[in-house]
C-alpha positions as CSV (number, residue, x, y, z in Angstrom):
1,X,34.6,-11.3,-35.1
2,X,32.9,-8.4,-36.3
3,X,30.0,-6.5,-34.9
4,X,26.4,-8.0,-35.2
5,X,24.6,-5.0,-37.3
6,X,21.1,-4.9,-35.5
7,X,18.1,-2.6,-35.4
8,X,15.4,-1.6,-33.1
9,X,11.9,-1.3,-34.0
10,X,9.6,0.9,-32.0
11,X,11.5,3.4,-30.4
12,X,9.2,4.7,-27.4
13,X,10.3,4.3,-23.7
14,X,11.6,0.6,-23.7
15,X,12.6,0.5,-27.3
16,X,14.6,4.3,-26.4
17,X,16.3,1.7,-23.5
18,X,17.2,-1.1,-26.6
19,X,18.8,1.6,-28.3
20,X,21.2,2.8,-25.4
21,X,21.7,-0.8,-24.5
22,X,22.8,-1.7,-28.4
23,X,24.9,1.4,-28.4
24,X,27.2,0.5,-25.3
25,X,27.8,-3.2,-26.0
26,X,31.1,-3.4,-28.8
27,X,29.5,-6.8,-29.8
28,X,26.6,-4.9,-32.1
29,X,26.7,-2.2,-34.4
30,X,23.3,-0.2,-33.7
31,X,22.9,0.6,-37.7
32,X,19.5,2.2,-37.0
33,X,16.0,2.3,-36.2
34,X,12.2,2.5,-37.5
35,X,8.8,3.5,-35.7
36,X,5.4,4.6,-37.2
37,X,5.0,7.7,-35.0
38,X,5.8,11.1,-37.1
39,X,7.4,12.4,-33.9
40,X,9.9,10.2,-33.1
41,X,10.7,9.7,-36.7
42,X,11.6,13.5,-36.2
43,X,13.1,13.3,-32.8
44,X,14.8,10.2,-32.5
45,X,18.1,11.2,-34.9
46,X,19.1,13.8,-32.2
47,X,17.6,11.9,-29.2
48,X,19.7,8.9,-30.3
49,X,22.3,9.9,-32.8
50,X,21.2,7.4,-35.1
51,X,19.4,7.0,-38.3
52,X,15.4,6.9,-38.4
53,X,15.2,4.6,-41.4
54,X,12.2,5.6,-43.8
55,X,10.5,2.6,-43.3
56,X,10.5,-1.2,-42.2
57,X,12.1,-2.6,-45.2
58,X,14.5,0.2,-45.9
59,X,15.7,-0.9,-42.2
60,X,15.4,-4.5,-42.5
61,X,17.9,-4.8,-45.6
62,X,20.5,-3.1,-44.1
63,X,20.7,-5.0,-40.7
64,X,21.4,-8.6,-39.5
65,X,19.1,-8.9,-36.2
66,X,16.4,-6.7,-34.9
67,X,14.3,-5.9,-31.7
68,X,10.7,-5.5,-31.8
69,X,9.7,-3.3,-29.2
70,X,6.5,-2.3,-30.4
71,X,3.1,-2.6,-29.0
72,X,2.0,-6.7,-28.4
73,X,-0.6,-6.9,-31.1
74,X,1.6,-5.5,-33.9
75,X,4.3,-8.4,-32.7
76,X,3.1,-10.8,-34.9
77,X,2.9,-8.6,-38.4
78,X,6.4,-7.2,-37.4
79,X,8.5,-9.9,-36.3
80,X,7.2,-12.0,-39.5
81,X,8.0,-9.4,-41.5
82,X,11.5,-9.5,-40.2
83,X,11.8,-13.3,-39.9
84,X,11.0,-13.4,-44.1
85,X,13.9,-11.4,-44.8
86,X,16.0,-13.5,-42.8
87,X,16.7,-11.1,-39.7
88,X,16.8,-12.5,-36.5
89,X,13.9,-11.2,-34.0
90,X,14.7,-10.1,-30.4
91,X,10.9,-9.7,-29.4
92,X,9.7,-7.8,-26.4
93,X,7.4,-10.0,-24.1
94,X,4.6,-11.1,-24.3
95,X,5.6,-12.7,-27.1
96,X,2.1,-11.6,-29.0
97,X,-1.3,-11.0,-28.5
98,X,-2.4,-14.6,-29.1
99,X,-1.6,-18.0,-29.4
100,X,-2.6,-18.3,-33.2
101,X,-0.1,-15.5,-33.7
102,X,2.7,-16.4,-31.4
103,X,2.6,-19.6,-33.3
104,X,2.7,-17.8,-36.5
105,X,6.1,-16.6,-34.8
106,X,7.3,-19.7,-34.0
107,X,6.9,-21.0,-37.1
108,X,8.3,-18.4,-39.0
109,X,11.3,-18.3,-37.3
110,X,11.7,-22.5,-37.6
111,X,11.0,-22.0,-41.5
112,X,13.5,-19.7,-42.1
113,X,16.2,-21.0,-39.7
114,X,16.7,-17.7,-37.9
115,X,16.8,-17.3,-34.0
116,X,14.0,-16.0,-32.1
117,X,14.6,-14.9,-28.4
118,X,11.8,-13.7,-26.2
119,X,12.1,-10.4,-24.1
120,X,11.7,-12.0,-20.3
121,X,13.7,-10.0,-18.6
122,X,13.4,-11.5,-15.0
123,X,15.6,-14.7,-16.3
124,X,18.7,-11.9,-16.3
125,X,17.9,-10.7,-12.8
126,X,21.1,-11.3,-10.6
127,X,18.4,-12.8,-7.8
128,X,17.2,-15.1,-10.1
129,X,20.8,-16.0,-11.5
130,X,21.9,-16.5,-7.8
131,X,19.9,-19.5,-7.9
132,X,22.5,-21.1,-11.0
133,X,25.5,-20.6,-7.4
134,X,23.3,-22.8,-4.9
135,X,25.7,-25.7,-4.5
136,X,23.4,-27.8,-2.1
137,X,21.1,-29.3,-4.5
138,X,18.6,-29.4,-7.1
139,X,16.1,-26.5,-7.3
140,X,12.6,-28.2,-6.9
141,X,10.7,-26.0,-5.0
142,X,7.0,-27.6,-3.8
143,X,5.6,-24.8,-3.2
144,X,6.0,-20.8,-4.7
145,X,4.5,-17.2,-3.8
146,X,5.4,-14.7,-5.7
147,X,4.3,-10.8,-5.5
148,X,4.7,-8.0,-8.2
149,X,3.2,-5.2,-7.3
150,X,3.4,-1.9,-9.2
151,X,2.3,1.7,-8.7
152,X,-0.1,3.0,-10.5
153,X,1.4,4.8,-13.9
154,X,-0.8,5.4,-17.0
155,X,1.1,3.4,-19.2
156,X,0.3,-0.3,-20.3
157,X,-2.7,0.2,-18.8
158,X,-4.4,-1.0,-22.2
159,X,-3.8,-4.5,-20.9
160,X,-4.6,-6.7,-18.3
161,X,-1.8,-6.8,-15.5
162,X,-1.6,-10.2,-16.1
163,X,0.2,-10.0,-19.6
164,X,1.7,-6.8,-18.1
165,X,3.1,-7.9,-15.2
166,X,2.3,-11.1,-14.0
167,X,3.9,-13.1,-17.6
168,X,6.7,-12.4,-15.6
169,X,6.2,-14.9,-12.9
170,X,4.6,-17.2,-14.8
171,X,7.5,-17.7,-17.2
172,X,10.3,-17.7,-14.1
173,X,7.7,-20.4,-12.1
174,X,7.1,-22.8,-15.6
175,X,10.8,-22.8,-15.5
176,X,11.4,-23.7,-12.0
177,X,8.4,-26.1,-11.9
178,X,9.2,-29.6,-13.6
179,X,5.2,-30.7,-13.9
180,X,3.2,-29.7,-16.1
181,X,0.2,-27.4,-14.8
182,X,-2.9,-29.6,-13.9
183,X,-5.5,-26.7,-12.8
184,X,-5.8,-22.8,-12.6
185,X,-7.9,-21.3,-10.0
186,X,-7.9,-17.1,-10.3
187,X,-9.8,-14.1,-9.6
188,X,-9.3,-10.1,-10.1
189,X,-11.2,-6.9,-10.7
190,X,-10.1,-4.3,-12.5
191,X,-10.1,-1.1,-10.0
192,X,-9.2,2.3,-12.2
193,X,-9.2,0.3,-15.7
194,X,-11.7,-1.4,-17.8
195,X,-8.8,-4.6,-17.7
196,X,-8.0,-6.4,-14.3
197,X,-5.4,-4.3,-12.4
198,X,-5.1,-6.7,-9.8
199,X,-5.2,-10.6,-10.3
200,X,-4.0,-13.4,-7.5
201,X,-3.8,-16.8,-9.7
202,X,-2.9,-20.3,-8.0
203,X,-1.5,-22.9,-10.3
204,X,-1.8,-26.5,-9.5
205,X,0.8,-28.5,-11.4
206,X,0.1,-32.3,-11.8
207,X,2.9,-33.8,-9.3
208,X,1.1,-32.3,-6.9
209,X,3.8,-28.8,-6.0
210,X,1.6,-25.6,-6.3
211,X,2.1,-22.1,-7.0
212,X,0.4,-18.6,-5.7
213,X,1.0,-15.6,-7.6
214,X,-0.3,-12.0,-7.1
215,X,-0.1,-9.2,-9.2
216,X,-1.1,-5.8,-8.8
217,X,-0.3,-2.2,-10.7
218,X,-2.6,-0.5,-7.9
219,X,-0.2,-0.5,-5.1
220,X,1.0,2.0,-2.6
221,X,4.6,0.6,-2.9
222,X,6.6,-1.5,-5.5
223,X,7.5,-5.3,-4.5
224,X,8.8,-7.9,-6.9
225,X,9.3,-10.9,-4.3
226,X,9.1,-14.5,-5.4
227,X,9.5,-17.5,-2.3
228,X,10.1,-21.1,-2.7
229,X,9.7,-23.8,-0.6
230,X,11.2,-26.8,-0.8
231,X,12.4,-30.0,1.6
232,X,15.1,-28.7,4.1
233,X,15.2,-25.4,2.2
234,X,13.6,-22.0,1.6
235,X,15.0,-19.4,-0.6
236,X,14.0,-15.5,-1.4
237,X,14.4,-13.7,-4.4
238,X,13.9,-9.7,-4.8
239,X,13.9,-8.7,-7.8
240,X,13.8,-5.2,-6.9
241,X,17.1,-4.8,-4.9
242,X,18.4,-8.6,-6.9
243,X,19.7,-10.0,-4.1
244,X,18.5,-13.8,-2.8
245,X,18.8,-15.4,0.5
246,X,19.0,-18.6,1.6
247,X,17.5,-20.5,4.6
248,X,18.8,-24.2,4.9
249,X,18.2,-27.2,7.4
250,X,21.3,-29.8,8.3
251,X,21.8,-32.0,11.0
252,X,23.7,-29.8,13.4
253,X,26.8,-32.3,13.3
254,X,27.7,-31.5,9.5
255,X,28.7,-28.9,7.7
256,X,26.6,-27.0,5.2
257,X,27.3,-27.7,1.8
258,X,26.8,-24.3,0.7
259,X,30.2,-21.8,1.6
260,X,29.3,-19.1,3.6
261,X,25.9,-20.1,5.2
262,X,25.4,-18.2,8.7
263,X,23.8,-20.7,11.6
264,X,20.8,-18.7,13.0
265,X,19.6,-21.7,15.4
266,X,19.4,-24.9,16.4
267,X,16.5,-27.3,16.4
268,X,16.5,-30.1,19.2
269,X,15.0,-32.8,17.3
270,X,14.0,-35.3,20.2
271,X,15.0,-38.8,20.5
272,X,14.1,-39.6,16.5
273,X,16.6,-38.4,15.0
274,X,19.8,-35.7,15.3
275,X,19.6,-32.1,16.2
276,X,19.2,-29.6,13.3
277,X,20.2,-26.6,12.2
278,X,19.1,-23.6,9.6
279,X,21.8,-21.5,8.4
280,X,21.6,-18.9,5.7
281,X,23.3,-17.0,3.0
282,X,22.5,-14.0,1.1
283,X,23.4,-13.5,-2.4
284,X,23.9,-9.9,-3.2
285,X,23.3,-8.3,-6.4
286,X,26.2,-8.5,-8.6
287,X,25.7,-5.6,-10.8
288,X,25.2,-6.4,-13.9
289,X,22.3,-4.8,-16.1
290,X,19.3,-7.4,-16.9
291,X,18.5,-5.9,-20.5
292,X,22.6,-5.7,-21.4
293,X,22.7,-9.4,-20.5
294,X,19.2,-10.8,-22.3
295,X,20.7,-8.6,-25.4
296,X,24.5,-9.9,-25.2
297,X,22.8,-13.5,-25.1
298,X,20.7,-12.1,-28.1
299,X,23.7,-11.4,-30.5
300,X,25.5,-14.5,-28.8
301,X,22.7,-16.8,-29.7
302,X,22.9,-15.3,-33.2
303,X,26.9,-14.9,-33.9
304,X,27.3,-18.2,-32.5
305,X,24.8,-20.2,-33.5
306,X,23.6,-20.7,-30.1
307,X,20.1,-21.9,-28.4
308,X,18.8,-18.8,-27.7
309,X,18.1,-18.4,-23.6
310,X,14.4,-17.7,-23.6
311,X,12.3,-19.6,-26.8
312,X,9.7,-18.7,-28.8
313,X,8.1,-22.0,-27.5
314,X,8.8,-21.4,-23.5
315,X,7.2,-17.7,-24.6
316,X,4.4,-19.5,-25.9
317,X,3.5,-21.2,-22.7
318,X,3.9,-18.7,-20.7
319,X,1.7,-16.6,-23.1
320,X,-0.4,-19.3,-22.9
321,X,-1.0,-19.8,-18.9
322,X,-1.2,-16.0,-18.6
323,X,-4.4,-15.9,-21.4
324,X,-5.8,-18.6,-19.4
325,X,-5.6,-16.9,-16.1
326,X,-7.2,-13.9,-18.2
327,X,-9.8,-15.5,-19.0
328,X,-10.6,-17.0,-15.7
329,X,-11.3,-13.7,-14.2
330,X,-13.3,-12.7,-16.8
């Protein structure tokens, strides 16, 4: 099958990492790219080696699929402007700066019949993949932490940190979480910004499981640590080094379902039932690059007529949770 001919539009920092991405996978032909700003209409032919097109249409007629990687409140104006010609949208996340325009997305994309896939990265993570090789039963945690904390840089600071940073979460913890959220409790200040730059947000979903999740772009030291709880299990995923562990509960007679679980200890139970153990596993990182995989599932979803793996619609709610913890803090 031939190459998928695809463009990027916006060409700054992340859409510069689109292009090298696009470039290196055989699967698309990178046929060339667009952006308003004069100077990387001037730079980007020799930064790149590849044609700055002389505007959006000029591009959009001469490619199959795009990314938009251009600032959240053009989204909207972009992507439907892409989506009428027929291109299919790779769209950076959030998926836009509102609901009313997310859903002008949406239904774009369902009117024209082309796929739309939604730039949450985390999904690609190998420490969140690790949880697709846990053999020992379903993932449903009770309870979840997460932390993503960030030192300070100037850019994105024209947004809150929670459609910054903490979307993130919020789409990997609506995915994990079967319920539907019942209640948001939140509260944040925004330290060296006029937006919050640190938010913690607890979501109470109604089957009673509960999530905590802190965000910060204020910190001393980068973490991106999520925890869940469940019954007889705990597992960790760092998203920073990708790697998971772990931590399981069987009666110490049996063997762990899960190959290659370490016993740590032993748990003397009393007379109500048998002994216990906890074991764990780790699950290192595997490799592979998070932005090469969400694009390969891109042009997959695309060539093959494939779901793609992140929605418009699962975009939508996470949009959606993240303006409402937004507007909790005020």
């Amino acid at each position: 099958m031939n190459p998928l001919p695809v463009g990027v539009i916006g060409v700054g920092h992340l859409g510069g990492s689109h292009v090298k991405k696009y470039l290196d996978i055989p699967e698309s032909e990178l046929v060339g790219v667009w952006d308003t700003d004069e100077n990387v209409q001037r730079s980007a032919p020799e930064t790149f080696g590849v044609r700055m097109f002389e505007s959006l249409d000029s591009l959009l007629a001469n490619v199959q699929a795009v990314s938009v990687v251009v600032p959240s409140s053009a989204h909207a104006d972009v992507a439907v402007a892409a989506i009428e010609k027929g291109v299919h949208v790779f769209v950076e996340k959030p998926i836009a700066h509102s609901i009313s325009e997310a859903d002008r997305i949406i239904e774009a994309a369902q009117k024209h019949n082309v796929k739309l896939q939604v730039g949450h990265i985390e999904r690609f993570n190998s420490a969140f993949r690790s949880l697709e090789k846990i053999t020992s039963g379903e993932i449903n945690p009770r309870f979840i932490e997460s932390h993503r904390l960030a030192r300070f840089s100037p850019r994105g600071m024209d947004v809150s940190v929670v459609l910054d940073l903490m979307i993130h979460d919020i789409d990997l913890i609506l995915q994990l979480m079967p319920s539907k959220i019942e209640r948001i409790d939140a509260s944040g200040v925004g330290v060296v910004s006029n937006t919050a730059d640190i938010v913690n947000a607890r979501l109470i979903f109604a089957d009673g499981a509960a999530a905590n999740i802190t965000a910060s772009r204020i910190s001393q030291k980068n973490m991106r640590k999520m925890r869940l709880f469940q019954k007889d299990s705990y597992i960790s995923l760092d998203f920073e080094t990708k790697e998971a562990e772990l931590f399981q509960i069987a009666n110490a007679s049996e063997e762990f379902i899960d190959k290659g679980m370490f016993q740590l200890a032993e748990i003397e139970t009393g007379e109500e039932g048998p002994a216990k153990k906890i074991g764990a596993k780790k699950y290192l990182n595997d490799g592979k690059d998070a932005l090469e995989l969400e694009l390969k599932s891109f042009i997959d979803s695309v060539k093959h007529n494939k779901p793609p793996v992140v929605s418009g619609i699962e975009a939508r709610s996470a949009l959606e949770t993240a303006l409402e913890i937004a507007e909790k803090i005020g």
